[in-house]
C-alpha positions as CSV (number, residue, x, y, z in Angstrom):
1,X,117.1,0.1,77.1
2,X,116.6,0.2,73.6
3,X,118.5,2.6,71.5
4,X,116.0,4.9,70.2
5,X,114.1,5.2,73.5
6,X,114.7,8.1,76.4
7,X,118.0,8.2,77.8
8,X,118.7,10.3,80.7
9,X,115.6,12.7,80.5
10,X,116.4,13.3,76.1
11,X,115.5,11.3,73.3
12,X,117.9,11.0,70.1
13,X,115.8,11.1,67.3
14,X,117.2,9.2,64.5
15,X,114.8,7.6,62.5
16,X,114.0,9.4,59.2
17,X,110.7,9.4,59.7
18,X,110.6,11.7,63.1
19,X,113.3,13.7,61.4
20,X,110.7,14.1,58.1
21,X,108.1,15.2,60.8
22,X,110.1,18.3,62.0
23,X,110.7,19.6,58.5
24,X,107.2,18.8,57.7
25,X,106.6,21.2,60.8
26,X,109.0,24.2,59.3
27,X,107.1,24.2,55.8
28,X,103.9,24.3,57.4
29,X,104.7,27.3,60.0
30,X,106.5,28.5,56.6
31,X,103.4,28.4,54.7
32,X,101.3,29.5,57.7
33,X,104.0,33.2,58.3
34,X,103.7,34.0,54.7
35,X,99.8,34.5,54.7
36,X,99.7,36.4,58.2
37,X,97.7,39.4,58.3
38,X,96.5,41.6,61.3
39,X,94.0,44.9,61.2
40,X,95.4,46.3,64.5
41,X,98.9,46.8,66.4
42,X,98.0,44.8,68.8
43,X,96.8,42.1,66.3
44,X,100.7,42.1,65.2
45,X,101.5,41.8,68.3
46,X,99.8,38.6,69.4
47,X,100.9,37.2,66.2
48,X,104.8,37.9,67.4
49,X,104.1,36.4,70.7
50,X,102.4,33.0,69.0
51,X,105.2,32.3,66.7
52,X,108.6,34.3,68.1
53,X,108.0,34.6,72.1
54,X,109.5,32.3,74.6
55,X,106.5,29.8,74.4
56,X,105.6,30.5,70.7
57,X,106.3,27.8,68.0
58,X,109.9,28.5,66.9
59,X,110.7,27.7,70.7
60,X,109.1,24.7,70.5
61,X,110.8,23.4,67.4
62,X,114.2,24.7,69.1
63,X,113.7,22.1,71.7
64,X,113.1,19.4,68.9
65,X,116.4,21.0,67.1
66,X,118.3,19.9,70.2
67,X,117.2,16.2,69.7
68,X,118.3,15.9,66.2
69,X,120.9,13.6,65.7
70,X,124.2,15.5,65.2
71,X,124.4,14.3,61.3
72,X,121.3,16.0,61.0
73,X,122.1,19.2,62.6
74,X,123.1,20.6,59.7
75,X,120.0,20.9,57.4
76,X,117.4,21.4,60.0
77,X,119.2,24.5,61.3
78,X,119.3,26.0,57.9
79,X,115.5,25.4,57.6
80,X,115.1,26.9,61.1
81,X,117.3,29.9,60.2
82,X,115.2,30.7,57.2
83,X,112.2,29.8,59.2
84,X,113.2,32.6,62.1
85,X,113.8,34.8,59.7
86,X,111.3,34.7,57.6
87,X,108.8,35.5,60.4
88,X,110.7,38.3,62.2
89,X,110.3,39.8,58.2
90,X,106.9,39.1,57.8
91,X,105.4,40.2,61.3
92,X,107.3,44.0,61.0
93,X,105.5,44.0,57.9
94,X,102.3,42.8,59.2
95,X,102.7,45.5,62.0
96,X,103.8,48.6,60.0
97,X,101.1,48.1,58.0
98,X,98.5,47.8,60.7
99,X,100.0,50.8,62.0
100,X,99.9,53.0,59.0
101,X,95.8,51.5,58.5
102,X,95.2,53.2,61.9
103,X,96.6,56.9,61.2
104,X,94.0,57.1,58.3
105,X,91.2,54.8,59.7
106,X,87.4,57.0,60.9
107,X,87.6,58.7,58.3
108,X,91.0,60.9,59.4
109,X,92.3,60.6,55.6
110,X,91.5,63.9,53.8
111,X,91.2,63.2,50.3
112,X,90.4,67.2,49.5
113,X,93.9,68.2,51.1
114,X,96.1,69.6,48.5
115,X,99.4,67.6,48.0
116,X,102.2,70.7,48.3
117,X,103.8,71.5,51.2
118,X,101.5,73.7,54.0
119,X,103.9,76.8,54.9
120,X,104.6,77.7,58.1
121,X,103.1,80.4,60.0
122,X,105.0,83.4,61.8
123,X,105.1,84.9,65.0
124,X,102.7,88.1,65.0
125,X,104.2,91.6,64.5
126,X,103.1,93.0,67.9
127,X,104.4,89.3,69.3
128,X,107.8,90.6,67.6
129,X,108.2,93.6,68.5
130,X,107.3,93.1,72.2
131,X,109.9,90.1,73.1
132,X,111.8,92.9,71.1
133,X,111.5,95.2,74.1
134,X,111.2,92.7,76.6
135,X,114.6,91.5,75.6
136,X,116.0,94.9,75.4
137,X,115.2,95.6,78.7
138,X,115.8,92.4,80.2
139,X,119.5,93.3,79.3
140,X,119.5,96.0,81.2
141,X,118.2,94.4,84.2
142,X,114.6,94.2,84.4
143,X,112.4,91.2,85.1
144,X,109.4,90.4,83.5
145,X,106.4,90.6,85.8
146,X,102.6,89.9,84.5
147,X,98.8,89.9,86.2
148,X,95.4,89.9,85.4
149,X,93.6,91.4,82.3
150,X,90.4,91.5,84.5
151,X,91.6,93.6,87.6
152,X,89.4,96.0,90.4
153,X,89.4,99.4,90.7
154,X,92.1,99.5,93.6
155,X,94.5,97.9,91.7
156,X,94.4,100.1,87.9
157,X,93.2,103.9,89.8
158,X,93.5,104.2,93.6
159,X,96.7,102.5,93.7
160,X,98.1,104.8,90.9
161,X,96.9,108.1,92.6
162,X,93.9,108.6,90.3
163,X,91.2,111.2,92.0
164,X,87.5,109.5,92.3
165,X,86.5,112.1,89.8
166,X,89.4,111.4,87.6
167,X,88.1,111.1,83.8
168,X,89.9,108.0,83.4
169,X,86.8,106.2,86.0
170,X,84.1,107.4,83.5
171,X,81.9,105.0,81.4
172,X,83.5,106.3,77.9
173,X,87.3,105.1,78.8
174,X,87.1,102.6,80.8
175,X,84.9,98.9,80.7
176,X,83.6,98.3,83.8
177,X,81.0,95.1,85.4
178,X,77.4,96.6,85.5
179,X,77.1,94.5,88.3
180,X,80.2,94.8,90.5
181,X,81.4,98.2,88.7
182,X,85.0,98.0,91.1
183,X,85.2,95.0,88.8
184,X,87.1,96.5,85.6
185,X,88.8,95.9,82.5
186,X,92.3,97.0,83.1
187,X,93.1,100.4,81.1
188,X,97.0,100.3,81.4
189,X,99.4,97.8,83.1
190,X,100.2,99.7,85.8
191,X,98.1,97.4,88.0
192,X,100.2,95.0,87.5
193,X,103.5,97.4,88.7
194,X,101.0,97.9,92.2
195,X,101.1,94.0,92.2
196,X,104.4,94.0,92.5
197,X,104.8,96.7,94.8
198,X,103.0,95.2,97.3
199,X,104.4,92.2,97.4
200,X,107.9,92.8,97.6
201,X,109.9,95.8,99.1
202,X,112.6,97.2,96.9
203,X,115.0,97.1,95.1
204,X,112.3,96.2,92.0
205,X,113.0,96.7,88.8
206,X,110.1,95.0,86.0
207,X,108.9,95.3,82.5
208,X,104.8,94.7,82.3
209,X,103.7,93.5,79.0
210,X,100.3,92.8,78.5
211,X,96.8,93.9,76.6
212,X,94.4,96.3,77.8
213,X,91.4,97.9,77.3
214,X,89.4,101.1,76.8
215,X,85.9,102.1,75.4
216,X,87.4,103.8,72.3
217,X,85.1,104.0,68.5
218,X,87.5,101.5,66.1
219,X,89.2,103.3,64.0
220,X,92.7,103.7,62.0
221,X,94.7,105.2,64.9
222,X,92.3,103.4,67.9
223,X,91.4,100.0,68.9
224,X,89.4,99.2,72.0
225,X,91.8,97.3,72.9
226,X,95.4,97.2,72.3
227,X,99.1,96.6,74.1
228,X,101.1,97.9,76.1
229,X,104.4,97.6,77.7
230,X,105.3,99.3,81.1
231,X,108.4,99.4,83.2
232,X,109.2,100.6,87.2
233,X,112.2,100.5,89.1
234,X,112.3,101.4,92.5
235,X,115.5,101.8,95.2
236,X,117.1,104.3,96.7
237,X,118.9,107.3,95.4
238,X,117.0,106.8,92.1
239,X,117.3,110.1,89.5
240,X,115.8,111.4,86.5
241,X,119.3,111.1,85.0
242,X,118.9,107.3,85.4
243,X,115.3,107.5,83.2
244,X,116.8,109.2,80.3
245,X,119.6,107.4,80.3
246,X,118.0,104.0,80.4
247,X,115.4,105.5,77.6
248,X,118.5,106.7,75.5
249,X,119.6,103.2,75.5
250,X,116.3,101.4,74.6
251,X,115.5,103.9,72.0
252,X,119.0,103.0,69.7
253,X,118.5,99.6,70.6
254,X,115.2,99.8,68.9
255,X,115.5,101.9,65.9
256,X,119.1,102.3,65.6
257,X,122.2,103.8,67.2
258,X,122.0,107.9,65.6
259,X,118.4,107.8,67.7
260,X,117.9,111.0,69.4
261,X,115.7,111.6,72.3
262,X,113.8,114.4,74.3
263,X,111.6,114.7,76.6
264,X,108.9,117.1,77.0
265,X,107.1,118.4,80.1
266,X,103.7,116.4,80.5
267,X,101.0,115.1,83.2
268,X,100.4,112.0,84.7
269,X,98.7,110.9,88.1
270,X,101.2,108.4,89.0
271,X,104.3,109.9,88.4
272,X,105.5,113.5,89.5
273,X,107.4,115.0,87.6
274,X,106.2,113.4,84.1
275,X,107.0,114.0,80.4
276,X,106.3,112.5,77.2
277,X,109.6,111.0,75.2
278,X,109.8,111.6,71.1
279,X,112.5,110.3,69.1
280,X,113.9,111.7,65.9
281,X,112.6,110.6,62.9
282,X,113.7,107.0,61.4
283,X,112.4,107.9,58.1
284,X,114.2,111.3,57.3
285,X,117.0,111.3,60.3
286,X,115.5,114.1,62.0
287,X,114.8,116.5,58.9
288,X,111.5,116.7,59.1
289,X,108.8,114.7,56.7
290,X,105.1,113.6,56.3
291,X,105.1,111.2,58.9
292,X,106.6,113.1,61.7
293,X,104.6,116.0,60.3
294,X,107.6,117.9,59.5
295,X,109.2,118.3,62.9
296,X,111.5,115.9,62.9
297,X,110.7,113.9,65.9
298,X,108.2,111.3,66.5
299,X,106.0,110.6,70.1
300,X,106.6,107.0,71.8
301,X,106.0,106.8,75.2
302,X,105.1,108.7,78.6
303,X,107.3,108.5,81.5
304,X,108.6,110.3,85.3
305,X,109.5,109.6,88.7
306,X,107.0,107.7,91.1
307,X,104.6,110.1,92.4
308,X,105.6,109.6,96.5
309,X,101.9,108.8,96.8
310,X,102.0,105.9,94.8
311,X,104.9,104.3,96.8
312,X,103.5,105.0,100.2
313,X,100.0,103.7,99.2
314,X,101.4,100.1,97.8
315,X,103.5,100.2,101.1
316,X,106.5,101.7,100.2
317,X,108.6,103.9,102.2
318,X,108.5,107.5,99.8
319,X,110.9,108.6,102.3
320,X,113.7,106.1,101.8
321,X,113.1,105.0,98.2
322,X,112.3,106.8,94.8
323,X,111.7,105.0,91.4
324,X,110.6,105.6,87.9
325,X,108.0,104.3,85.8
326,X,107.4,104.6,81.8
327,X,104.8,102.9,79.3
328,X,104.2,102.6,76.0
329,X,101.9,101.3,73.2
330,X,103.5,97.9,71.5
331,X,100.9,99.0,69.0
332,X,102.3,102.4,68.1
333,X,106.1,100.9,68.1
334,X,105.3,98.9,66.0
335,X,104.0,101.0,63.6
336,X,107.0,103.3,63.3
337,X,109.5,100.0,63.4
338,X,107.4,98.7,60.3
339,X,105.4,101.8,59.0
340,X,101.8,99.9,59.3
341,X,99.7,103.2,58.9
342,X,96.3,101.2,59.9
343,X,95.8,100.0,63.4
344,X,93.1,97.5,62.6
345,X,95.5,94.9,60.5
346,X,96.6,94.2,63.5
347,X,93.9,92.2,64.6
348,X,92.1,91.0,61.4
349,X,94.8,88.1,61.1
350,X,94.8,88.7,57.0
351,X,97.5,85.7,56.3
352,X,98.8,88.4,53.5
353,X,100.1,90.9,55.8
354,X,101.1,88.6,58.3
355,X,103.3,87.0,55.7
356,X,105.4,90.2,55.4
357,X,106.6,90.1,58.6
358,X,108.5,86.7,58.0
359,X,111.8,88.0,58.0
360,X,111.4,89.6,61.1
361,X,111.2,85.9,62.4
């Protein structure tokens, strides 16, 4: 067999000639990976796969490497090297360009957009001060329990011991479906305590955050709608003493540990007996000033035990368990946390005053 033919399945290449050839190859793939270009990822892609992947052309000189004679060795692999290299470098450029032509290609690329930093936005005062309370009263045991904004008539007035001929049913407090009029706007989260209730027997203890509604002219001091947060906890052996207490508690987490409280005889359907809870004045500690009108104490919400008709008709035992209920206006907490003396910047998203509320983020 002559000695430059096959020999056991491999051919020793040792002409100069054949050698020449393989270089010749390198420059031109050399010449070829420095003037790649692609428009797309996947462009860059199939350009990888044609010159680095198992079948592309480096492979394919790699399996001429292995027939160079062993002199040879030497050189070629140093052209290879720089070869390999040389299109590894040029196809990540090729792709991270492609890439970067695709984030600002149909027109995406805003050349109006102003070059400084956007800032941040901030969680909404109301948004604030309710995980505020939430929080609050999670701490002291409570669960948070939601429902529906759009609710029935069972569910916001019969439930809660409201007469038929209660004023809260009229047209002028209450939205209601022309067509299905059981179909209402809910007035006060409450339903959403008769949710509960029926659904699972006590011990229950929740905090209902959510928005509500009522036919009210806008105004300074009214909104027709606004939020509210209510809590109920029902069990046996529950006491009046275990309302105040758990109002002390939230009131100087809230505004601060030398808060006061009392609690005034008032009227509600649902609970029996009822009061309305004041706290002493933030801004003058209780001395008396313009904005508690001089009396030194300041309304925030309405409370009382479970009327026993409210437990008995969301299927409730009145004779084994008792519970109490409170709820207040996120709205009107808010103001005295932050003195906000008009209602309606609430809602008109003014970037301004929303930007003053930053640190409370």
């Amino acid at each position: 067999m002559p000695k430059n033919d096959y020999l056991c399945g491999w051919k020793t290449i040792n002409r100069p000639e054949e050698q020449d050839m393989i270089l010749e190859k390198i420059e031109r793939l050399k010449a070829e990976v420095a003037g790649l270009t692609a428009a797309t990822a996947e462009e860059a892609e199939a350009l990888r796969i044609k010159y680095l992947g198992k079948k592309g052309a480096l492979s394919e000189l790699m399996a001429e490497f292995r027939q160079v004679a062993a002199e040879e060795k030497k050189t070629v692999g140093m052209k290879l090297n720089e070869l390999k290299a040389l299109a590894q470098e040029r196809i990540n450029q090729v792709r991270q360009s492609a890439e970067s032509a695709s984030e600002v290609s149909d027109g995406d690329l805003d050349l109006t957009r102003t070059p400084y930093p956007i800032p941040l936005g901030t969680r909404h005062p109301l948004t604030v001060v309710r995980n505020t309370i939430v929080d609050i009263f999670s701490r002291l045991g409570f669960t948070l329990a939601e429902g529906p904004e759009v609710e029935d008539d069972w569910h916001v007035y019969s439930s809660m011991n409201f007469a038929p001929d209660h004023p809260a049913r009229d047209m002028q407090d209450t939205f209601f479906v022309e067509s299905r009029p059981d179909v209402i706007l809910r007035s006060h989260t409450s339903s959403v305590q008769s949710r509960v209730m029926e659904r699972q027997q006590p011990p229950i203890r929740v905090i209902c955050p959510g928005r509500v509604y009522r036919n009210e002219a806008i105004s300074a001091r009214a909104h027709c709608f606004f939020h509210q947060v209510e809590g109920l906890y029902v069990d046996k052996d529950v006491s009046f003493a275990d309302l105040k207490q758990v109002l002390l508690l939230f009131a100087r987490e809230m505004f601060g540990p030398d808060t006061k409280i009392r609690l005034r005889p008032s009227y509600f359907p649902f609970t029996e007996p009822s009061a309305e809870m004041d706290i002493s004045c933030h801004l003058c500690g209780g001395r008396g000033c313009s904005f508690c009108k001089h009396t030194g104490w300041v309304e925030i919400l309405g409370c009382g035990m479970v009327d026993p008709a409210v437990l008995d008709a969301n299927g409730i035992d009145s004779t084994i368990y008792k519970g109490y209920a409170f709820g207040m206006g996120i709205e009107r907490i808010t103001n005295l946390k932050y003195q906000v003396k008009d209602l309606r910047m609430f809602s008109e998203n003014d970037a301004r005053f929303l930007a003053e509320f930053q640190a409370a983020n």
